[in-house]
C-alpha positions as CSV (number, residue, x, y, z in Angstrom):
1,X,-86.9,15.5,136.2
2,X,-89.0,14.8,133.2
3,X,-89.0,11.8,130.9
4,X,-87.5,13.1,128.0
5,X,-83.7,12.1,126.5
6,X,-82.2,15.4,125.8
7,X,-82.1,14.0,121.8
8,X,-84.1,15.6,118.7
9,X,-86.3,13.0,118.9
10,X,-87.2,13.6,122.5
11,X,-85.9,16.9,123.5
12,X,-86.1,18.5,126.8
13,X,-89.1,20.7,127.4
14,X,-87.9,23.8,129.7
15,X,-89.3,27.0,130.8
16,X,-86.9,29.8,130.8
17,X,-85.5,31.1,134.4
18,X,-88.9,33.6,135.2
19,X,-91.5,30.8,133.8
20,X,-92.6,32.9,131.1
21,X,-91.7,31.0,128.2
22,X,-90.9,27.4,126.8
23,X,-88.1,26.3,124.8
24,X,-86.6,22.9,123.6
25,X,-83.3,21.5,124.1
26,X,-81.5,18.9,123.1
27,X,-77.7,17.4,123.0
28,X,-76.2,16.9,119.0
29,X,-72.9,17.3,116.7
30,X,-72.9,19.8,114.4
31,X,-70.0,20.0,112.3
32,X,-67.8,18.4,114.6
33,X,-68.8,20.6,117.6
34,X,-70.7,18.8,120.4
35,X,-73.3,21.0,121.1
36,X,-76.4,22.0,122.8
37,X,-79.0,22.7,120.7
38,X,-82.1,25.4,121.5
39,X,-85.4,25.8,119.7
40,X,-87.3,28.7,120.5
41,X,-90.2,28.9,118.2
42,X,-89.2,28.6,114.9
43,X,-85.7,29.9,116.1
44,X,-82.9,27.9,116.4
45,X,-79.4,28.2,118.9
46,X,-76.3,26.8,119.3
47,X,-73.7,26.8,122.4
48,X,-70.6,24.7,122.6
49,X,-71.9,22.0,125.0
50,X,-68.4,22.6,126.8
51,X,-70.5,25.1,128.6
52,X,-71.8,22.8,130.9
53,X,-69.5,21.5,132.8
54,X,-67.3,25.1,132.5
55,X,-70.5,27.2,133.9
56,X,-70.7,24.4,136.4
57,X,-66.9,25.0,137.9
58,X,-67.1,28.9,137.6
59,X,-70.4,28.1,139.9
60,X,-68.8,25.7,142.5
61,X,-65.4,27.9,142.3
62,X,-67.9,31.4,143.3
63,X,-69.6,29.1,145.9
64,X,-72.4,31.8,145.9
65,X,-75.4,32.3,143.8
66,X,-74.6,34.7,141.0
67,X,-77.3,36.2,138.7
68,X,-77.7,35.5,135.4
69,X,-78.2,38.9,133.2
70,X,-79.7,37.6,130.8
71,X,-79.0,39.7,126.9
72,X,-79.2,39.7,123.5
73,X,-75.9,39.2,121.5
74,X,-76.4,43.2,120.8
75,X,-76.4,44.7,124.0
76,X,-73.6,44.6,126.8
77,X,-73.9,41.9,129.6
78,X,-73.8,43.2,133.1
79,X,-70.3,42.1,134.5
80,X,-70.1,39.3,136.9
81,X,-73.0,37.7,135.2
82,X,-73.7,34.6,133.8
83,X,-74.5,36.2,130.2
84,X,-71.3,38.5,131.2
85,X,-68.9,35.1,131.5
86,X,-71.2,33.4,128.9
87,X,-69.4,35.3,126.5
88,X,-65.6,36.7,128.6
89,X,-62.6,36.6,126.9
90,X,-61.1,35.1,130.5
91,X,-63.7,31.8,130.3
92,X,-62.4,28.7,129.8
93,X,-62.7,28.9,125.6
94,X,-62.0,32.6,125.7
95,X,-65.1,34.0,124.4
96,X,-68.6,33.3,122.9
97,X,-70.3,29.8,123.9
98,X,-73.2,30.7,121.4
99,X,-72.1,29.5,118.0
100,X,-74.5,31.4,115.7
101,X,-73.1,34.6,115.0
102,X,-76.6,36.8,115.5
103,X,-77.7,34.7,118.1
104,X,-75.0,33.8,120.3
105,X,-76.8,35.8,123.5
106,X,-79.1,34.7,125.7
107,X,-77.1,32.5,127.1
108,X,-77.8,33.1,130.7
109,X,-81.8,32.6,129.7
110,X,-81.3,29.1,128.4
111,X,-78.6,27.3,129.7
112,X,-79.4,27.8,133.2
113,X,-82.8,26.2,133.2
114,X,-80.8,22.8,131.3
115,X,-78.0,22.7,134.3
116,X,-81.7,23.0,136.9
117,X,-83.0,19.8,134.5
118,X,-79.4,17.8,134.7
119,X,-79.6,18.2,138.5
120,X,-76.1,20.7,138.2
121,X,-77.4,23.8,139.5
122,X,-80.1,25.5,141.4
123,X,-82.2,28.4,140.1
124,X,-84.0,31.5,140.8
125,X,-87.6,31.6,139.4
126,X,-88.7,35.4,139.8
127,X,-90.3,37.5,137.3
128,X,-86.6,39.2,136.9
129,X,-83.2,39.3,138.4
130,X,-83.1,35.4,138.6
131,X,-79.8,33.7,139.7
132,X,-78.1,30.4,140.3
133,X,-75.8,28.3,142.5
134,X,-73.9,25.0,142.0
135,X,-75.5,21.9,143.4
């Protein structure tokens, strides 16, 4: 675990799941939404911070790792994914946790790596095909 607060004014520093790439994230409100917030550059996401704790039951209720299938908000998720559940009409808000219409993929490439940092889930670190388990 690293120092940081998981605010904007001290945001997490993460790598995303096949160490290739750093990102920032952080916890905030926007417009009445509890969110998590994730800087990427100069680019900027949103997912309902309900995913948390939701990704984290579908993980303990699988009991298994499952892989994350990583996409862009374009292209189809591979089913029985983390991107592919990220965004189900059968999860527990019935569809998209991303909150930026354009950018509401990638979910399984960033949201993974915060549940490693809160100590809620285990995962993979290989140059592809990563997964994750509940801890």
């Amino acid at each position: 675990m690293t120092s940081e607060t998981g605010t904007r004014d001290d945001p997490w520093t993460l790598k995303t799941p096949p160490l290739s790439s750093t990102f920032q994230a952080w916890f905030d409100t926007v417009q009445g939404t509890d969110v998590v917030v994730v800087r990427v550059g100069s680019t900027v996401l949103h997912y309902d911070r309900r995913c948390l704790d939701d990704l984290h039951t579908m993980l303990k209720e699988r009991n298994d790792w499952v892989e994350l299938g990583s996409a862009d908000e374009q292209k189809d998720a591979k089913p029985g994914t983390v991107e592919a559940w990220g965004r189900s009409p059968d999860n527990p808000i019935g569809g998209w946790y991303g909150l930026k219409k354009g950018l509401r993929g990638r979910f399984a490439m960033y949201i993974p790596p915060l549940m490693e940092q809160l100590g809620l889930a285990e995962v993979e670190h290989n140059a592809r095909n990563n997964r994750m388990r509940a801890l």
